[in-house]
Steps between C-alpha positions, in 0.01 A plus 500: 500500500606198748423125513384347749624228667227247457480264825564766686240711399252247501585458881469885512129497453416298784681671786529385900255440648277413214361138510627269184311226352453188753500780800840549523575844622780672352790614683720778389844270379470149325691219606771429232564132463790299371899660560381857605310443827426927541207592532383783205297832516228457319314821593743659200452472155799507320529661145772528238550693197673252292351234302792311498535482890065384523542255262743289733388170582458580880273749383290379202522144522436359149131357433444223231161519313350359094380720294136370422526561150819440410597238758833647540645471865632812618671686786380797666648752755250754626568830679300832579568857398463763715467855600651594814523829726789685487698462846288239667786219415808438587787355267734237558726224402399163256385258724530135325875533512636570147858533454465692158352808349154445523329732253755765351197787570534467890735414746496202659510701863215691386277237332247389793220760602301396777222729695243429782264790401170392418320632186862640407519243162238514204471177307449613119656185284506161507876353344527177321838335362432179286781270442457157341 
């Protein structure tokens, strides 16, 4: 099992060359904005197997909604599981700069997967954390 970084597999489905919404074609990086001005891949998809590392804001941005029936306000964090082939990915360091043990499971040098093979990944669950 691995989780999927959301955003970025979002971006995944539509790769470059394909035409967005609006008729903006997509190219293969995305223009970061704000203090880091690099440009990013986005023909990867990037996986990991920890919950704890997917869960990170830069990942899973918290989501308010109410609850119709209840009217309580919640939080939610959202995230895919998936399947993925054995030796289509490669492994490598945390990327949103931790400075502490991540998830005690996994390294943090090991607990980014990212692959460009198409049809490599199987989508079979849909993750939600509520938080109030």
């Amino acid at each position: 099992m691995t989780l999927t970084l959301l955003t970025d597999l979002l971006l995944s489905f539509s790769p470059a060359g394909d035409v967005a919404l609006g008729g903006k074609a997509l190219t293969p990086y995305a223009q970061l904005s704000g203090k880091n001005k690099c440009k990013e891949d986005i023909s990867q998809i990037f996986l990991s197997p920890s919950i704890l590392y997917v869960e990170k804001d830069a990942f899973a941005a918290l989501q308010e909604f109410s609850d119709a029936q209840s009217r309580k306000k919640l939080q939610a964090r959202i995230a895919f599981q998936t399947c993925v082939r054995p030796g289509c990915y490669k492994i490598g360091p945390q990327s949103i700069g931790a400075s502490h043990e991540i998830d005690p499971h996994f390294s943090n040098s090991e607990i980014e997967w990212f692959t460009k093979e198409r049809g490599a990944t199987a989508l079979y669950g849909l993750l939600v954390k509520l938080e109030q």
